[in-house]
C-alpha positions as CSV (number, residue, x, y, z in Angstrom):
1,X,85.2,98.8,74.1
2,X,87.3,99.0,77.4
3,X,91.2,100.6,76.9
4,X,92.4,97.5,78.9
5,X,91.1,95.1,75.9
6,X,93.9,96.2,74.0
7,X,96.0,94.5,76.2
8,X,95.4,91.6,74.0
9,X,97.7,93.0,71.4
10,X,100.8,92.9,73.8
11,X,101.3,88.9,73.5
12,X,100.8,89.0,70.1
13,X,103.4,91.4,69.0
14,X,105.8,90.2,71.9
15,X,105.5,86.5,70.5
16,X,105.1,87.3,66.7
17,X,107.9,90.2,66.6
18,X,110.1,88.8,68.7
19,X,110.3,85.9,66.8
20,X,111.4,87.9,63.7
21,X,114.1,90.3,65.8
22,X,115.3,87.5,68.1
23,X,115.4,84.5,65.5
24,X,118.5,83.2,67.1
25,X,120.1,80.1,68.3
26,X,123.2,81.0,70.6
27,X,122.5,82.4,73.5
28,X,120.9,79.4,75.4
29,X,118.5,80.1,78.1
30,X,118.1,77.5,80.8
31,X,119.1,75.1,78.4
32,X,117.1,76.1,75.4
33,X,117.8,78.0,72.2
34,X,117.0,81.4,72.4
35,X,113.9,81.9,70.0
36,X,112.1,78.9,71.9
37,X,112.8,80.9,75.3
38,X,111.3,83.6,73.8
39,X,108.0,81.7,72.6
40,X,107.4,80.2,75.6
41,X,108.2,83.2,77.6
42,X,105.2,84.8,76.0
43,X,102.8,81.6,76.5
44,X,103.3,82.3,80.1
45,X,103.2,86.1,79.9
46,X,100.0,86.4,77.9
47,X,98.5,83.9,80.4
48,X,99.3,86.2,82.9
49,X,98.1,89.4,80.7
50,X,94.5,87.1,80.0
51,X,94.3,87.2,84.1
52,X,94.9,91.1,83.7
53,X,92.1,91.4,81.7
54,X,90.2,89.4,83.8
55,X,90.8,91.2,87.2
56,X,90.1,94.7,85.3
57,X,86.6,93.8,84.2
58,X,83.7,94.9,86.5
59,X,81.7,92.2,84.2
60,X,83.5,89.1,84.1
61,X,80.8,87.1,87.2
62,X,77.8,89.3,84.8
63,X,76.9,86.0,83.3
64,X,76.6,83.4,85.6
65,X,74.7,85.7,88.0
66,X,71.8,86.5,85.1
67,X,72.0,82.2,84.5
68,X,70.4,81.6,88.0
69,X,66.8,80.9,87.8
């Protein structure tokens, strides 16, 4: 197993931990409460980490190349 697929853990304890330290309403972010600023924070940054992980492995195209008859 590759060191970069433990990126995966990253979004997890960022969305999961955070909402236990920062399970708060009042500071509001762009017009949200806090804790929901955080979630969806981390929906876009573990999109971003998936594309990591993506760009980082040398066998993402592997498939679709073998599938060509």
């Amino acid at each position: 197993m590759r060191n970069y697929y433990w990126l995966v853990i990253i979004p997890f304890i960022g969305m999961l931990g955070g909402a236990v330290v920062f399970n708060q309403v009042t500071p509001y972010v762009l017009g949200l409460p806090f804790l929901l600023f955080w979630i969806l924070l981390w929906i876009v940054l573990s999109s971003l980490t998936m594309l990591v992980i993506y760009q980082l492995d040398k066998s993402n195209g592997l498939l679709d190349k073998e599938g060509d008859d």
